[in-house]
C-alpha positions as CSV (number, residue, x, y, z in Angstrom):
1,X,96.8,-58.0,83.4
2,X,93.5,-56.9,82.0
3,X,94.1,-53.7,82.7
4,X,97.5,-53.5,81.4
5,X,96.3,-54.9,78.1
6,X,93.7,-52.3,77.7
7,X,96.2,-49.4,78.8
8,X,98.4,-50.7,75.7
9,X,95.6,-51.1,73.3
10,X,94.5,-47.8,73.9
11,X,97.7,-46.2,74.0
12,X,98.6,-48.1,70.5
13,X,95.1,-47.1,68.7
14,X,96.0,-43.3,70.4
15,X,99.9,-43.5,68.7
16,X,97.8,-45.3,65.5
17,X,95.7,-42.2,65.3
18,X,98.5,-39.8,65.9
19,X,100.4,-41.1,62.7
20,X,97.0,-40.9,60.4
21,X,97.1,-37.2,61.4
22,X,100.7,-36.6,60.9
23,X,100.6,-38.3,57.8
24,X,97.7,-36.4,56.5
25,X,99.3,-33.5,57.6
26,X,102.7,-34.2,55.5
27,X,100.5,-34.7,52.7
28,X,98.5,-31.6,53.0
29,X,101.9,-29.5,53.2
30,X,102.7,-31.4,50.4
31,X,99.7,-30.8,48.3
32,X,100.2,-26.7,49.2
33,X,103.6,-26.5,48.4
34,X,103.3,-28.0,44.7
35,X,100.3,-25.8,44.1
36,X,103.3,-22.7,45.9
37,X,105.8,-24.6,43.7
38,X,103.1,-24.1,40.6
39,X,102.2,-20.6,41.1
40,X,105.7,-19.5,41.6
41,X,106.8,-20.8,38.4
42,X,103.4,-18.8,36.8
43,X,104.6,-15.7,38.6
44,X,108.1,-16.2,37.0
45,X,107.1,-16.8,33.6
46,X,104.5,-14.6,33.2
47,X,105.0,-11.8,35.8
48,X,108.3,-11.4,36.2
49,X,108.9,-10.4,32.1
50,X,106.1,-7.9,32.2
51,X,108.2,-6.2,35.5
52,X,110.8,-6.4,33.1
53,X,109.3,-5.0,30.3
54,X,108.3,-2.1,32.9
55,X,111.4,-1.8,34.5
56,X,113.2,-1.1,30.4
57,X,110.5,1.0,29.3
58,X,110.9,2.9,32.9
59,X,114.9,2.9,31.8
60,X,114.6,4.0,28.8
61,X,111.8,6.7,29.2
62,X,113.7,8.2,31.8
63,X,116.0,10.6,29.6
64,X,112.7,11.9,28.1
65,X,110.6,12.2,32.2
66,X,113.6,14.2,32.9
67,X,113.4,16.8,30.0
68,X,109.7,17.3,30.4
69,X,110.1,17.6,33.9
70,X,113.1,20.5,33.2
71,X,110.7,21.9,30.9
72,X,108.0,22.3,33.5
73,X,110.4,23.7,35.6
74,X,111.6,26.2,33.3
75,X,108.0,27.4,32.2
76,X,107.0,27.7,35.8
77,X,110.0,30.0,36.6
78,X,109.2,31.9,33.3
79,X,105.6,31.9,34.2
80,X,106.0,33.4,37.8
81,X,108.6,35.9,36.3
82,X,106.2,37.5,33.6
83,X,103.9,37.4,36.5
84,X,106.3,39.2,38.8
85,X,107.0,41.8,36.1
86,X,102.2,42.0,35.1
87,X,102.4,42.7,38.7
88,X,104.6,45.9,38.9
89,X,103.4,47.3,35.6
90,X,99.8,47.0,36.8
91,X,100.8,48.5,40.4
92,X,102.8,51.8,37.5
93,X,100.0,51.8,35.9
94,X,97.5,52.1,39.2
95,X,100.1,54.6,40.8
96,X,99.6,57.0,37.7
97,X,96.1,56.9,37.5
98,X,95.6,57.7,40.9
99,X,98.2,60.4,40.5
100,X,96.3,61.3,37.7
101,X,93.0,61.4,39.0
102,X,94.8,63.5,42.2
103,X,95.8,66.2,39.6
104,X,92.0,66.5,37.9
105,X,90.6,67.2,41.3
106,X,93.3,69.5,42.0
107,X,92.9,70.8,38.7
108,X,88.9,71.4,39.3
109,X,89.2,72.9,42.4
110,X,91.5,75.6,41.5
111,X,89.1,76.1,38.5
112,X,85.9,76.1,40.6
113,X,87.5,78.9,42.9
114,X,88.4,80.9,40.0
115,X,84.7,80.2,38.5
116,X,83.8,81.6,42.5
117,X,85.8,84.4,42.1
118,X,85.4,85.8,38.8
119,X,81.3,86.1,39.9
120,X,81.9,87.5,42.9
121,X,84.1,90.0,40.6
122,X,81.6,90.3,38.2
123,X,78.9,90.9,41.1
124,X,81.3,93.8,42.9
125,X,82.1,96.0,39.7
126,X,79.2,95.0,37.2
127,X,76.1,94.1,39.2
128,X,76.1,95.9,42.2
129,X,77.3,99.8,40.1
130,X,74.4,98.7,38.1
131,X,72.1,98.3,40.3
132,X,73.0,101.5,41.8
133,X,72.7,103.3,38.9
134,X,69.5,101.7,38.7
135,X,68.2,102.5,41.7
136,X,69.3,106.5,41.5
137,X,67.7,106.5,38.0
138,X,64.3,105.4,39.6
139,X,64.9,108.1,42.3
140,X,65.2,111.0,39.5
141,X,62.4,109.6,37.3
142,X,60.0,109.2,40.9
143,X,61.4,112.8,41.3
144,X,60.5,114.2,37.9
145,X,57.3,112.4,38.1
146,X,56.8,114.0,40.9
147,X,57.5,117.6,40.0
148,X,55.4,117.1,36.6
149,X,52.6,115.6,37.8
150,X,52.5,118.5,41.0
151,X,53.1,121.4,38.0
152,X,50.0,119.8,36.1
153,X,47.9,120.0,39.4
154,X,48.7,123.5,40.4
155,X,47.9,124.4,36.5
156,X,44.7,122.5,36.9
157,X,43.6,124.5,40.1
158,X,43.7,121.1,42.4
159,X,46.4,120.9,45.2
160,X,46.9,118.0,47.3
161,X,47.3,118.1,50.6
162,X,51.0,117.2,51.9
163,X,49.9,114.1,53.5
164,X,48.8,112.4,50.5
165,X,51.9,113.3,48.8
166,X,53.1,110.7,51.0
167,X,50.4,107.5,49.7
Protein backbone atom coordinates (compact mmCIF):
# COMPACT_ATOMS: atom_id res chain seq x y z
CA UNK A 1 0.00 0.00 0.00
CA UNK A 2 3.03 2.31 0.14
CA UNK A 3 3.12 2.57 -3.22
CA UNK A 4 -0.45 3.12 -3.78
CA UNK A 5 -0.42 5.99 -1.32
CA UNK A 6 2.38 7.69 -3.05
CA UNK A 7 0.77 7.19 -6.60
CA UNK A 8 -2.34 9.14 -4.99
CA UNK A 9 -0.40 11.81 -3.31
CA UNK A 10 1.35 12.51 -6.36
CA UNK A 11 -1.47 12.37 -8.58
CA UNK A 12 -3.49 14.80 -5.99
CA UNK A 13 -0.44 17.44 -5.65
CA UNK A 14 -0.37 16.94 -9.92
CA UNK A 15 -4.48 17.71 -10.14
CA UNK A 16 -3.58 20.48 -7.10
CA UNK A 17 -1.21 22.06 -9.40
CA UNK A 18 -3.36 21.71 -12.51
CA UNK A 19 -6.17 23.85 -10.74
CA UNK A 20 -3.53 26.73 -9.53
CA UNK A 21 -2.82 27.00 -13.32
CA UNK A 22 -6.30 27.00 -14.58
CA UNK A 23 -7.24 29.29 -12.06
CA UNK A 24 -4.50 31.70 -12.84
CA UNK A 25 -5.27 31.32 -16.19
CA UNK A 26 -9.17 32.36 -15.72
CA UNK A 27 -7.91 35.20 -13.97
CA UNK A 28 -5.49 36.31 -16.49
CA UNK A 29 -8.31 36.15 -19.26
CA UNK A 30 -10.05 37.97 -16.90
CA UNK A 31 -7.70 40.68 -16.27
CA UNK A 32 -7.34 41.11 -20.36
CA UNK A 33 -10.71 41.23 -21.12
CA UNK A 34 -11.67 44.15 -18.60
CA UNK A 35 -8.62 46.06 -19.89
CA UNK A 36 -10.53 44.80 -23.93
CA UNK A 37 -13.75 45.78 -22.09
CA UNK A 38 -11.90 49.28 -21.05
CA UNK A 39 -10.35 50.22 -24.28
CA UNK A 40 -13.44 49.36 -26.25
CA UNK A 41 -15.48 51.68 -24.40
CA UNK A 42 -12.40 54.54 -25.05
CA UNK A 43 -12.57 53.61 -28.71
CA UNK A 44 -16.42 54.24 -28.54
CA UNK A 45 -16.41 57.37 -26.78
CA UNK A 46 -13.75 58.97 -28.19
CA UNK A 47 -13.10 57.42 -31.65
CA UNK A 48 -16.07 56.43 -32.89
CA UNK A 49 -17.59 60.42 -32.82
CA UNK A 50 -14.54 61.71 -34.49
CA UNK A 51 -15.37 58.86 -37.46
CA UNK A 52 -18.52 60.41 -37.21
CA UNK A 53 -17.57 63.80 -37.45
CA UNK A 54 -15.54 62.54 -40.59
CA UNK A 55 -18.01 60.58 -42.06
CA UNK A 56 -20.73 64.17 -41.95
CA UNK A 57 -18.08 66.44 -42.98
CA UNK A 58 -17.24 63.64 -45.86
CA UNK A 59 -21.37 63.89 -46.49
CA UNK A 60 -21.70 67.02 -46.64
CA UNK A 61 -18.52 68.09 -48.63
CA UNK A 62 -19.44 65.79 -51.15
CA UNK A 63 -21.77 68.15 -53.28
CA UNK A 64 -18.82 70.61 -53.32
CA UNK A 65 -15.72 67.40 -54.29
CA UNK A 66 -18.16 66.81 -57.06
CA UNK A 67 -18.31 70.36 -58.57
CA UNK A 68 -14.60 70.88 -58.35
CA UNK A 69 -14.04 67.61 -59.74
CA UNK A 70 -16.68 68.66 -62.89
CA UNK A 71 -14.72 71.66 -63.01
CA UNK A 72 -11.42 69.92 -63.51
CA UNK A 73 -12.99 67.93 -65.94
CA UNK A 74 -14.27 70.71 -67.92
CA UNK A 75 -11.01 72.80 -67.90
CA UNK A 76 -9.02 69.79 -68.95
CA UNK A 77 -11.40 69.21 -72.02
CA UNK A 78 -11.21 73.05 -72.72
CA UNK A 79 -7.53 72.95 -72.14
CA UNK A 80 -6.76 69.99 -74.61
CA UNK A 81 -9.20 71.64 -77.15
CA UNK A 82 -7.44 75.17 -77.30
CA UNK A 83 -4.42 72.90 -77.50
CA UNK A 84 -5.86 70.85 -80.39
CA UNK A 85 -6.81 74.10 -82.19
CA UNK A 86 -2.52 76.08 -81.07
CA UNK A 87 -1.62 72.85 -82.73
CA UNK A 88 -3.26 73.28 -86.29
CA UNK A 89 -2.70 77.07 -86.44
CA UNK A 90 0.97 76.59 -85.64
CA UNK A 91 1.21 73.53 -88.34
CA UNK A 92 -1.01 76.86 -91.03
CA UNK A 93 1.27 78.91 -89.92
CA UNK A 94 4.59 76.40 -90.55
CA UNK A 95 2.93 75.24 -93.92
CA UNK A 96 2.96 79.02 -95.22
CA UNK A 97 6.13 79.88 -94.26
CA UNK A 98 7.71 77.04 -95.82
CA UNK A 99 5.53 77.80 -98.90
CA UNK A 100 6.70 81.11 -98.52
CA UNK A 101 10.18 80.48 -98.19
CA UNK A 102 9.60 77.92 -101.48
CA UNK A 103 8.44 81.02 -103.47
CA UNK A 104 11.68 83.44 -102.40
CA UNK A 105 13.98 80.80 -103.75
CA UNK A 106 11.92 80.31 -106.67
CA UNK A 107 11.70 83.91 -106.88
CA UNK A 108 15.71 84.31 -106.75
CA UNK A 109 16.43 81.90 -109.09
CA UNK A 110 14.40 83.17 -111.78
CA UNK A 111 15.99 86.60 -110.94
CA UNK A 112 19.58 85.23 -110.80
CA UNK A 113 19.08 83.70 -114.42
CA UNK A 114 17.84 86.88 -115.64
CA UNK A 115 20.87 88.78 -113.79
CA UNK A 116 23.00 85.69 -116.02
CA UNK A 117 21.41 86.57 -118.99
CA UNK A 118 21.13 90.13 -119.23
CA UNK A 119 25.30 90.09 -118.92
CA UNK A 120 25.75 87.58 -121.23
CA UNK A 121 23.42 90.09 -123.42
CA UNK A 122 25.26 92.94 -122.39
CA UNK A 123 28.62 91.02 -123.24
CA UNK A 124 27.29 89.83 -126.94
CA UNK A 125 25.97 93.32 -128.27
CA UNK A 126 27.96 95.87 -125.95
CA UNK A 127 31.29 94.37 -125.07
CA UNK A 128 32.37 92.18 -127.52
CA UNK A 129 31.31 95.14 -130.86
CA UNK A 130 33.37 97.21 -128.66
CA UNK A 131 36.06 95.45 -128.36
CA UNK A 132 36.10 94.95 -132.01
CA UNK A 133 35.86 98.29 -132.80
CA UNK A 134 38.67 98.57 -130.54
CA UNK A 135 40.77 96.35 -131.85
CA UNK A 136 40.24 97.59 -135.75
CA UNK A 137 40.86 101.16 -134.40
CA UNK A 138 44.41 99.98 -133.10
CA UNK A 139 44.88 98.24 -136.46
CA UNK A 140 44.38 101.71 -138.47
CA UNK A 141 46.24 103.81 -135.89
CA UNK A 142 49.35 100.89 -135.96
CA UNK A 143 48.69 101.34 -139.79
CA UNK A 144 48.88 105.20 -139.95
CA UNK A 145 51.73 105.03 -137.66
CA UNK A 146 53.20 103.10 -139.75
CA UNK A 147 52.83 104.94 -143.03
CA UNK A 148 53.87 108.34 -141.11
CA UNK A 149 56.67 107.27 -139.51
CA UNK A 150 58.01 105.36 -143.07
CA UNK A 151 57.12 108.88 -145.08
CA UNK A 152 59.34 110.76 -142.29
CA UNK A 153 62.19 108.18 -142.97
CA UNK A 154 62.23 108.22 -146.68
CA UNK A 155 62.08 112.25 -146.24
CA UNK A 156 64.96 111.92 -143.85
CA UNK A 157 67.14 109.81 -146.41
CA UNK A 158 67.13 106.62 -143.92
CA UNK A 159 65.28 103.45 -145.11
CA UNK A 160 64.86 100.44 -143.13
CA UNK A 161 65.35 97.29 -144.21
CA UNK A 162 62.05 95.08 -144.58
CA UNK A 163 63.01 92.85 -141.86
CA UNK A 164 63.07 95.30 -139.14
CA UNK A 165 59.80 96.49 -140.29
CA UNK A 166 58.78 93.39 -138.67
CA UNK A 167 60.60 94.09 -134.78
Amino acid sequence: MDNLTIFIAVTSAAVVIQAGILVAMYLAVRQTSARMEALASEFTTKALPALEIAHSMMVEMRPQMESVIRNVNEVSTLVHNQMERLDATVSDVIDRARLQVIRADELLNRTMDRVEQTTELVQNTVVSPVRQFSGLVRGVTAGVDFLLSTRRRQRNGVTVPQDEMFI
